[in-house]
MIVEXMI-175351 format. One record per atom (N, C-alpha, C): x, y, z; residue number from 1. Coordinates in nm, 4 decimals. Layout:
<recs>
REC       xx       yy       zz pos
REC        X        Y        Z NUM
...
</recs>
This chain:
<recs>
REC       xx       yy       zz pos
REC  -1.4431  -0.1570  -4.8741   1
REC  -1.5548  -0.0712  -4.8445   1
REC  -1.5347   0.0619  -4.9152   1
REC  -1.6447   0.1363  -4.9967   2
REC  -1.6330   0.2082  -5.0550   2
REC  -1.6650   0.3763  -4.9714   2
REC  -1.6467   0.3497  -4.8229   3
REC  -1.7044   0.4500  -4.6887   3
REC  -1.6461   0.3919  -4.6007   3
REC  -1.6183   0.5367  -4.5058   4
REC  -1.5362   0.4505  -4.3860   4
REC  -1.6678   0.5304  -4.2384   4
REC  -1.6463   0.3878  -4.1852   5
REC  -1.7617   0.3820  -4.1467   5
REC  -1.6987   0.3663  -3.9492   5
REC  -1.6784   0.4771  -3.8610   6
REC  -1.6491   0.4481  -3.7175   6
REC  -1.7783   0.4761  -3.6273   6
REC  -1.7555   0.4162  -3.5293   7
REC  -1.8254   0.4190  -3.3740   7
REC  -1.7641   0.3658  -3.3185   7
REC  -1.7233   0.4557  -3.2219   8
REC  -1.6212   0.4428  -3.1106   8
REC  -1.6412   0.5175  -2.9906   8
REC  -1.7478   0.4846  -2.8852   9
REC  -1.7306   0.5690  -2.7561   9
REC  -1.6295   0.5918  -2.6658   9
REC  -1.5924   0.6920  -2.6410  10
REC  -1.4518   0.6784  -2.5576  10
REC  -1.4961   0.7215  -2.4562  10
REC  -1.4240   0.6950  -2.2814  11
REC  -1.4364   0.7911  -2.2087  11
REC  -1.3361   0.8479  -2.1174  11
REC  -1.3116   1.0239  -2.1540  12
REC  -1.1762   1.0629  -2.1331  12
REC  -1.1527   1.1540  -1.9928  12
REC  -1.0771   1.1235  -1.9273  13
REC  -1.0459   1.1435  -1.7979  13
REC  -0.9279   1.2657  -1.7951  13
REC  -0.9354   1.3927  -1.7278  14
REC  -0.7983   1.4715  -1.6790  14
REC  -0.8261   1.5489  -1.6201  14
REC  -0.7275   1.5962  -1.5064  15
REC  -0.7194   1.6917  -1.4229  15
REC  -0.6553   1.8141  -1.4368  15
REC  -0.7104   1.8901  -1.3175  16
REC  -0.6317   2.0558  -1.3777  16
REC  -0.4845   1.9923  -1.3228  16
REC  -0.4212   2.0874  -1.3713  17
REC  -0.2459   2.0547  -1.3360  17
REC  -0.2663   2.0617  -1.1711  17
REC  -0.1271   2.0175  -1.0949  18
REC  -0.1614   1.9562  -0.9577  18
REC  -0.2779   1.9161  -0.8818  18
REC  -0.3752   1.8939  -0.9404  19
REC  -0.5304   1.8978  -0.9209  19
REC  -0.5949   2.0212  -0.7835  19
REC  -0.5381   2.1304  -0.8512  20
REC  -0.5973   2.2510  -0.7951  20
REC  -0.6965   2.2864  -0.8269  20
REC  -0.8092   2.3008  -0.7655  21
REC  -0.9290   2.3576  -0.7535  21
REC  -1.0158   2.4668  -0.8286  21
REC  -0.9990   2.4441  -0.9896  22
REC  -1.0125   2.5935  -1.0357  22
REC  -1.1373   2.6221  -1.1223  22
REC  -1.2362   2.4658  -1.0969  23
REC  -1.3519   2.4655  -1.1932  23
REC  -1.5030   2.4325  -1.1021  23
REC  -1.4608   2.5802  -1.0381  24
REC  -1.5881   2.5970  -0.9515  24
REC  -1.7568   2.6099  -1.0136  24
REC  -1.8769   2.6082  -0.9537  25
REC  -1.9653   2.5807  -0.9916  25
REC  -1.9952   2.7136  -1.0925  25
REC  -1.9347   2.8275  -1.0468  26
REC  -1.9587   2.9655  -1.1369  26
REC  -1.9423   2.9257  -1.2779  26
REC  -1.7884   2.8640  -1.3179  27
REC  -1.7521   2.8635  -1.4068  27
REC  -1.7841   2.7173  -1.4789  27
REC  -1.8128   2.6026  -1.4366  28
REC  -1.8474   2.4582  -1.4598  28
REC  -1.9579   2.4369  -1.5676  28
REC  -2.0718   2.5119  -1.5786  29
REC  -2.1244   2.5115  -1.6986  29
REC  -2.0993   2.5876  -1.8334  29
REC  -2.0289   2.7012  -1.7964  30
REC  -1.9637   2.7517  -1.9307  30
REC  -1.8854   2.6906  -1.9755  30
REC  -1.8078   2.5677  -1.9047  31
REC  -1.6904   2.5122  -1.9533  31
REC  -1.6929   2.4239  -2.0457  31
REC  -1.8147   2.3750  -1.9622  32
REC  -1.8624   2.2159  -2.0251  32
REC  -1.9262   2.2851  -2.1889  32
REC  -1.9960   2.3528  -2.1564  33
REC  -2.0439   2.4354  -2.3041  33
REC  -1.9544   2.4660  -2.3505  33
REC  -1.8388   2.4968  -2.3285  34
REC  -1.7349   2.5502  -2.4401  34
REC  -1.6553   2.4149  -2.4902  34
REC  -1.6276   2.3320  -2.4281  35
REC  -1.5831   2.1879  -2.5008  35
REC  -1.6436   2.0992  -2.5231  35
REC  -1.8158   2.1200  -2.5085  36
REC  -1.8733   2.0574  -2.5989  36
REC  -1.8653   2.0948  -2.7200  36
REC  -1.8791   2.2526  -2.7682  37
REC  -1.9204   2.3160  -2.9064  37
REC  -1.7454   2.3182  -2.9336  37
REC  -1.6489   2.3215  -2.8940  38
REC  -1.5284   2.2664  -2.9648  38
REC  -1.4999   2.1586  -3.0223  38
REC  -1.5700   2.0474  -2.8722  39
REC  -1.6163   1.9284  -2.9777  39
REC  -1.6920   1.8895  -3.0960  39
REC  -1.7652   2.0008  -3.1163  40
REC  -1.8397   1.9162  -3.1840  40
REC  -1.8216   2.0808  -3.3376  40
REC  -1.7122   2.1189  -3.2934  41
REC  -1.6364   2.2006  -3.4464  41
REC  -1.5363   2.0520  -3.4973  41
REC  -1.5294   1.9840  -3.4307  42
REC  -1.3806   1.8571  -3.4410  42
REC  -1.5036   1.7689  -3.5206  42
REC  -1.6662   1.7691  -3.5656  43
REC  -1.6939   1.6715  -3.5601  43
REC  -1.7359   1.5439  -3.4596  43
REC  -1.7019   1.6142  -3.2909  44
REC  -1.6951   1.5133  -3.2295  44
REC  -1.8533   1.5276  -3.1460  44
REC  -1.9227   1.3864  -3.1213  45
REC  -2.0426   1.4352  -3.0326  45
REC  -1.9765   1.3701  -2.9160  45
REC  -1.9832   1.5261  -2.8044  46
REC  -2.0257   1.5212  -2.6721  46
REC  -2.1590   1.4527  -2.6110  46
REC  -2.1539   1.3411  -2.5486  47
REC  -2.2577   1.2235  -2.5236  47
REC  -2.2976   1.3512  -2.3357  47
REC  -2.1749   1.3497  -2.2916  48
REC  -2.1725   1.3795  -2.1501  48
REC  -2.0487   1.3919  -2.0983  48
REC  -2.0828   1.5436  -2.0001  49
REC  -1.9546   1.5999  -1.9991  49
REC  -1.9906   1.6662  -1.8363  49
REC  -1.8777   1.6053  -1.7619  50
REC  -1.9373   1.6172  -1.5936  50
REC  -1.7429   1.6455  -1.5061  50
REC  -1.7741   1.6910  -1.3922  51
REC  -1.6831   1.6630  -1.3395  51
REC  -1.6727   1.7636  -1.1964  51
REC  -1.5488   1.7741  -1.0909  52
REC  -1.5459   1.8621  -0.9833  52
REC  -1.4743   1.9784  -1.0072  52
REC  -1.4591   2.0237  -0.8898  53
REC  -1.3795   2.1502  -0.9401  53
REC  -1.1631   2.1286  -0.9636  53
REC  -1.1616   2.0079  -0.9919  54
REC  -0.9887   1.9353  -1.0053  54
REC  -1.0162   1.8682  -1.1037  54
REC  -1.0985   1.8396  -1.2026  55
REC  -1.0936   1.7116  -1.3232  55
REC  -1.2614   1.7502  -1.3685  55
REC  -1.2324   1.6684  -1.5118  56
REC  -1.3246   1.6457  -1.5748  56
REC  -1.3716   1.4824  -1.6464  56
REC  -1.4982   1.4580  -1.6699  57
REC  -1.4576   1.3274  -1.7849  57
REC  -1.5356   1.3521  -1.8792  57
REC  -1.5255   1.3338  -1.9848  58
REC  -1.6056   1.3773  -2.1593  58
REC  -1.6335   1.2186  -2.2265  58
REC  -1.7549   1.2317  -2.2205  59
REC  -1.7965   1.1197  -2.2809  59
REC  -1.8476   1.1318  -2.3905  59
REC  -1.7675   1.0777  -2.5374  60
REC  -1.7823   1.1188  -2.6853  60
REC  -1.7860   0.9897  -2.7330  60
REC  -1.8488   1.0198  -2.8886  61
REC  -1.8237   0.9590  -2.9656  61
REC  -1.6955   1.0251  -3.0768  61
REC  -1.6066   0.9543  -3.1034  62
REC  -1.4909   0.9973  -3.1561  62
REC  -1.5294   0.9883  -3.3286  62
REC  -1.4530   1.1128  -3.3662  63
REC  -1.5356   1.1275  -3.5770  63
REC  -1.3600   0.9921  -3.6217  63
REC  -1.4270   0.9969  -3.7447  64
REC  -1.3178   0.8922  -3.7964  64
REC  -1.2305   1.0541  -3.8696  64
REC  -1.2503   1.1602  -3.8518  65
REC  -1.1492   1.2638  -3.8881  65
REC  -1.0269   1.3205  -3.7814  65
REC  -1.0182   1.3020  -3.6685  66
REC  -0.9100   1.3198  -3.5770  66
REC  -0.8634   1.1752  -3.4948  66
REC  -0.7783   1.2076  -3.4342  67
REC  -0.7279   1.1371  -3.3477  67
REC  -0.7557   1.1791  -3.2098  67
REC  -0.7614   1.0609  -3.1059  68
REC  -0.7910   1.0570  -3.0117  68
REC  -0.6730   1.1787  -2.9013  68
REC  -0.5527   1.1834  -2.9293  69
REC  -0.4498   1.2227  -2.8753  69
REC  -0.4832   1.3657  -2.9499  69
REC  -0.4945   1.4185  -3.0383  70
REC  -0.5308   1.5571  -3.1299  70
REC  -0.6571   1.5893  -3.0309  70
REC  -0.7324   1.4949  -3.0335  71
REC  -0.8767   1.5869  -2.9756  71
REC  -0.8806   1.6280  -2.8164  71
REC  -0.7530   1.5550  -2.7477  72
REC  -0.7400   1.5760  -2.6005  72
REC  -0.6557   1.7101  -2.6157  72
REC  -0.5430   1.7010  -2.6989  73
REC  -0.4502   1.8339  -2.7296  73
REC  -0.5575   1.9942  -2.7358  73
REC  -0.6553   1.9590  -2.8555  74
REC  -0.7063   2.0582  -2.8738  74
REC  -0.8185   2.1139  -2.7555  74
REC  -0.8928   2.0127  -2.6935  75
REC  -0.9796   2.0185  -2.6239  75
REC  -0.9130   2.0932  -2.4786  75
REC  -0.7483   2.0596  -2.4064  76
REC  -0.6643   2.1329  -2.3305  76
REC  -0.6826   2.2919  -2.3782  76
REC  -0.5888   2.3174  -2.4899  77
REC  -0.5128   2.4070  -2.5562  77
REC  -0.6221   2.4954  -2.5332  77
REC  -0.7360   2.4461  -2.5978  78
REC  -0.8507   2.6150  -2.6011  78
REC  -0.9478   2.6276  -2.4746  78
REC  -0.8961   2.5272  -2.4174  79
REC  -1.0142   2.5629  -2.2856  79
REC  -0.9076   2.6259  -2.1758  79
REC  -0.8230   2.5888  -2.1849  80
REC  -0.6665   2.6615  -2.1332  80
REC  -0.7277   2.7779  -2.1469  80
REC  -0.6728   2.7976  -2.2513  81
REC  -0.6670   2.9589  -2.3036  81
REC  -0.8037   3.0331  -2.2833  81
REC  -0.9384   2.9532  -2.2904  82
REC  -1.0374   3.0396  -2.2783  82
REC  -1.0516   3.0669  -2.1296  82
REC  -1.0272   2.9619  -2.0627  83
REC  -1.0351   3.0047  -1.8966  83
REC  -0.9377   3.1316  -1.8260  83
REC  -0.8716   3.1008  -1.9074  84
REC  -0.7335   3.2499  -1.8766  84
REC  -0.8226   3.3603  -1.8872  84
REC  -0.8988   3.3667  -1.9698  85
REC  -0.9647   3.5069  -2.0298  85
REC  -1.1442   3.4952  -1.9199  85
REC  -1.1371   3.4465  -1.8420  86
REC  -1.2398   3.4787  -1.7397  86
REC  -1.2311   3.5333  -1.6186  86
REC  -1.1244   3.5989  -1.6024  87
REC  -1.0882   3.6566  -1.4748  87
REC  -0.9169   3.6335  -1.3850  87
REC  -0.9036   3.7003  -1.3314  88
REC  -0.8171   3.6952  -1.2057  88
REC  -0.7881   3.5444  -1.1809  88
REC  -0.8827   3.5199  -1.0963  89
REC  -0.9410   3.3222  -1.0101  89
REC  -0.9034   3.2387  -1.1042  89
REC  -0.8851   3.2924  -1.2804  90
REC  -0.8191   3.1896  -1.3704  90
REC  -0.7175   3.1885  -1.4323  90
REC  -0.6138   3.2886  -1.3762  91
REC  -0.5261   3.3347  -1.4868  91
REC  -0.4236   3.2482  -1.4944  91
REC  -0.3775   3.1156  -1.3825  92
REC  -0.3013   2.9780  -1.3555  92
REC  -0.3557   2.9105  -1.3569  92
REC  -0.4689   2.9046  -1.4335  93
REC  -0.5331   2.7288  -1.4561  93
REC  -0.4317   2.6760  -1.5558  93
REC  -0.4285   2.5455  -1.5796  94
REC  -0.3752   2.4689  -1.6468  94
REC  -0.4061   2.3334  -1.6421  94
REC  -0.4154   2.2263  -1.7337  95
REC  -0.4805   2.1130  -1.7407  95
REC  -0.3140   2.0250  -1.7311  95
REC  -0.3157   1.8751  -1.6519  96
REC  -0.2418   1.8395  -1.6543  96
REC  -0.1533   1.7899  -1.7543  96
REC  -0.0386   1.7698  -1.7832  97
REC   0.0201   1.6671  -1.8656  97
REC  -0.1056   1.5739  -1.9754  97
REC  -0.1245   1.4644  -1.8721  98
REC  -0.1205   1.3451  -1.9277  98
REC  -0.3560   1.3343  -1.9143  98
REC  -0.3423   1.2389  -1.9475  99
REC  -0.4951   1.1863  -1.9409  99
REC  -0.5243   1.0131  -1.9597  99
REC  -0.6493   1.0024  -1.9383 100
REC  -0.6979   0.8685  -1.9541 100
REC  -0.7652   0.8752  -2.0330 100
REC  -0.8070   0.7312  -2.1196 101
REC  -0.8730   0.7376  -2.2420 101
REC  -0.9269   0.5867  -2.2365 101
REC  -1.0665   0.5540  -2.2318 102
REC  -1.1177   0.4186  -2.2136 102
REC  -1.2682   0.4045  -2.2870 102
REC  -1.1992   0.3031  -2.3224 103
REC  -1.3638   0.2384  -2.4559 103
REC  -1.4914   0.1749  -2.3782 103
REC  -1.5848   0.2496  -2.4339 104
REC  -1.7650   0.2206  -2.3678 104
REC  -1.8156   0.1543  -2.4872 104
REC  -1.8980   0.0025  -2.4597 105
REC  -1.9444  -0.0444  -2.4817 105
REC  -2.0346   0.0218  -2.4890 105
REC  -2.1792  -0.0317  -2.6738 106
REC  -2.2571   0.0492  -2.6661 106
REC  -2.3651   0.0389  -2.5516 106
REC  -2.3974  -0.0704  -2.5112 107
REC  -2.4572  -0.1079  -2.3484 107
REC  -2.4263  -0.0327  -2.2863 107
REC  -2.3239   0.0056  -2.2671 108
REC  -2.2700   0.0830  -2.1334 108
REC  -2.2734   0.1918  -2.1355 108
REC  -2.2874   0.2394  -2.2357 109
REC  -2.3181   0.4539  -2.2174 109
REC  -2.3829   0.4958  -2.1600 109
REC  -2.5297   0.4536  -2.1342 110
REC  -2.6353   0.5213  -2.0532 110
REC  -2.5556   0.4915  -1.9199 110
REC  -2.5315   0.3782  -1.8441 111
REC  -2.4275   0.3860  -1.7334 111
REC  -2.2906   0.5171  -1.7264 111
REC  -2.2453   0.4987  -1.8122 112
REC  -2.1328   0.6127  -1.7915 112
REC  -2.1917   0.7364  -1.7714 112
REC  -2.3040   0.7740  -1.9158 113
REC  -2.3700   0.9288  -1.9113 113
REC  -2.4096   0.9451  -1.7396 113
REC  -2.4803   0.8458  -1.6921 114
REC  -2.4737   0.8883  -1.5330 114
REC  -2.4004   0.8695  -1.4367 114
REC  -2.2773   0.8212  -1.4278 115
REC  -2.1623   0.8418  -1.3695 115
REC  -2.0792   0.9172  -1.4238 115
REC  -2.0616   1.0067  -1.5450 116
REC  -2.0335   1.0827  -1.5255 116
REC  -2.1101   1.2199  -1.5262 116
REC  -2.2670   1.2449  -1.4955 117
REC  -2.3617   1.3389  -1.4980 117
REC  -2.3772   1.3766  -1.3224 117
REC  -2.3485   1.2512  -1.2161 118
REC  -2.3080   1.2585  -1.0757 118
REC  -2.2026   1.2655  -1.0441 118
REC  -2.0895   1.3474  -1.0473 119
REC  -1.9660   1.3431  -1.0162 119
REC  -1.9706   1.3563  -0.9000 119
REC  -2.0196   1.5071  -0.8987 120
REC  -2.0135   1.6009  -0.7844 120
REC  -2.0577   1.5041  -0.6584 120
REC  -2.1936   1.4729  -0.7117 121
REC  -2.2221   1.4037  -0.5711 121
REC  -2.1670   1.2103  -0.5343 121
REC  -2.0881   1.1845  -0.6512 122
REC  -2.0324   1.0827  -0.6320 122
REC  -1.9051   1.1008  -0.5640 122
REC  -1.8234   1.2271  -0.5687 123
REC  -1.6662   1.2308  -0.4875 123
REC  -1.7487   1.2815  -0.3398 123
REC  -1.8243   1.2986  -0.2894 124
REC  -1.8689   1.3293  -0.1772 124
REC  -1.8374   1.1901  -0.0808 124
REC  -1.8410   1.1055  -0.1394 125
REC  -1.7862   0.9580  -0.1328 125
REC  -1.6906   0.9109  -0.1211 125
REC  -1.5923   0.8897  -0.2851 126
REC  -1.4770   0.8911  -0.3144 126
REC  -1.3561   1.0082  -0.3694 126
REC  -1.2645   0.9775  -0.3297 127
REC  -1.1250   1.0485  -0.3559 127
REC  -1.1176   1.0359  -0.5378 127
REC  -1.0903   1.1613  -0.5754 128
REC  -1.0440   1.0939  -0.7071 128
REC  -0.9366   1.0443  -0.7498 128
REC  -0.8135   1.0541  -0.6822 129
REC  -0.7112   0.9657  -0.6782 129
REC  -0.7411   0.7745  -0.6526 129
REC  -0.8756   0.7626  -0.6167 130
REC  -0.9020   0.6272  -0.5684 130
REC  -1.0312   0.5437  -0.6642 130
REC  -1.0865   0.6974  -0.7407 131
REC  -1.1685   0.6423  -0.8646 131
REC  -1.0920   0.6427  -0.9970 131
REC  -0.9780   0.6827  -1.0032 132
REC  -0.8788   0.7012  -1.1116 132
REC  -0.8479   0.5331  -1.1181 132
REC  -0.7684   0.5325  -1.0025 133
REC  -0.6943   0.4290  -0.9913 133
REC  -0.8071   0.2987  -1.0461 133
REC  -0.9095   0.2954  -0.9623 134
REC  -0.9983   0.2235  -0.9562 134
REC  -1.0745   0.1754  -1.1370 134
REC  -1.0953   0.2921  -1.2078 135
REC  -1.0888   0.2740  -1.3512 135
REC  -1.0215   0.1834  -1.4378 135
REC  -0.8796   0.2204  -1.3958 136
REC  -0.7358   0.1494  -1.4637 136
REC  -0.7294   0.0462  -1.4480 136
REC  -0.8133  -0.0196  -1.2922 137
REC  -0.7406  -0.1355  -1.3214 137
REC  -0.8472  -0.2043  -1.3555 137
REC  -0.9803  -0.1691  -1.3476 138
REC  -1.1092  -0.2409  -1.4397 138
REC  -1.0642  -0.2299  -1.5738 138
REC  -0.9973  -0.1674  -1.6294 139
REC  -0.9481  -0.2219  -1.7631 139
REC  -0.8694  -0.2610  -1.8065 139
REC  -0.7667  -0.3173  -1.6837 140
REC  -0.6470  -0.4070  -1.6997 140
REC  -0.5535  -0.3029  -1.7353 140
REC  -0.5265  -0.1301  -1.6665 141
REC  -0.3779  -0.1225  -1.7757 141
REC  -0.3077  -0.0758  -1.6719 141
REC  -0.1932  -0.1414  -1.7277 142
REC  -0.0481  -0.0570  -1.6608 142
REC   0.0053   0.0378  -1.6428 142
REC  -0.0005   0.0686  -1.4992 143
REC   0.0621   0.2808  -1.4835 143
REC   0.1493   0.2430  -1.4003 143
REC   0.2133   0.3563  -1.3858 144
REC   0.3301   0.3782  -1.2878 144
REC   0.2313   0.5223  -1.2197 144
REC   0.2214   0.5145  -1.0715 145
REC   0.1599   0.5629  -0.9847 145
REC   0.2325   0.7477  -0.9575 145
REC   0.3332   0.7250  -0.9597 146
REC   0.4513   0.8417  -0.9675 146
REC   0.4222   0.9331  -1.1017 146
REC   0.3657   0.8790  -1.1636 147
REC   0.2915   0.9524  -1.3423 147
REC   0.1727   1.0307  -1.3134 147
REC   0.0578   0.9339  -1.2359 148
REC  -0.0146   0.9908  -1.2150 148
REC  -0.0838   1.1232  -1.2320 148
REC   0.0110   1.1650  -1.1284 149
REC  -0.0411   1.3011  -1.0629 149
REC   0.0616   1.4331  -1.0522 149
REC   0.0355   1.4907  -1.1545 150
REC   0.1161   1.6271  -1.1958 150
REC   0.0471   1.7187  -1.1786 150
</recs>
């Protein structure tokens, strides 16, 4: 092929470090606006980008110019750092360690865009320790439970 040619929906899962509480409704739409338009300096389109005030999930299409592990790094690193610079209430945010990373069928996006566009009123429901889990093993993968949650 004389072009390289990707589509790849991903959908990426992480929490603030110990899943402390630090992405209240004040700050929840600037956020999402600020790692969308990071995303999409990477090349990357933000499909849908939702979450509570302990986690987020970003639903992209990934560019064939980064890596999946680069775009979670960068997408941490500057939203880290930009949340530091909003006050007091943020000056110990921190995003955890580790993350999840799972492939959407093109069928299946409009489903995800609204599970992850209802978060809020979907954990009113469930634990996110129990929709995490619950993810992983709809896609068959292997964790160690003790990893989890940092």
């Amino acid at each position: 092929m004389s072009q390289s040619l990707v589509k790849n929906y991903i959908h990426i899962v992480f929490s603030t470090k110990h899943r402390e509480d630090f992405i209240d409704e004040k700050i929840e739409n600037e956020l999402f606006s600020y790692i969308t338009a990071l995303c999409k300096n990477l090349e990357i389109n933000v499909l849908q980008i939702g979450g509570t005030d302990n986690y987020i999930h970003i639903l992209c299409s990934l560019s064939k110019k980064i890596a999946l592990m680069k775009l979670v790094q960068e997408i941490k690193a500057h939203s880290s750092k930009w949340m530091k610079t909003k006050g007091k209430a943020y000056e110990n945010f921190f995003w955890q360690d580790g993350y999840g990373a799972f492939s959407v069928t093109e069928e299946n996006v409009f489903y995800i865009k609204n599970y992850i566009k209802n978060q809020r009123q979907h954990h009113q429901q469930i634990h996110y320790k129990d929709e995490l889990i619950g993810i992983l093993k709809k896609h068959k993968m292997k964790y160690d439970e003790k990893y989890l949650w940092d």
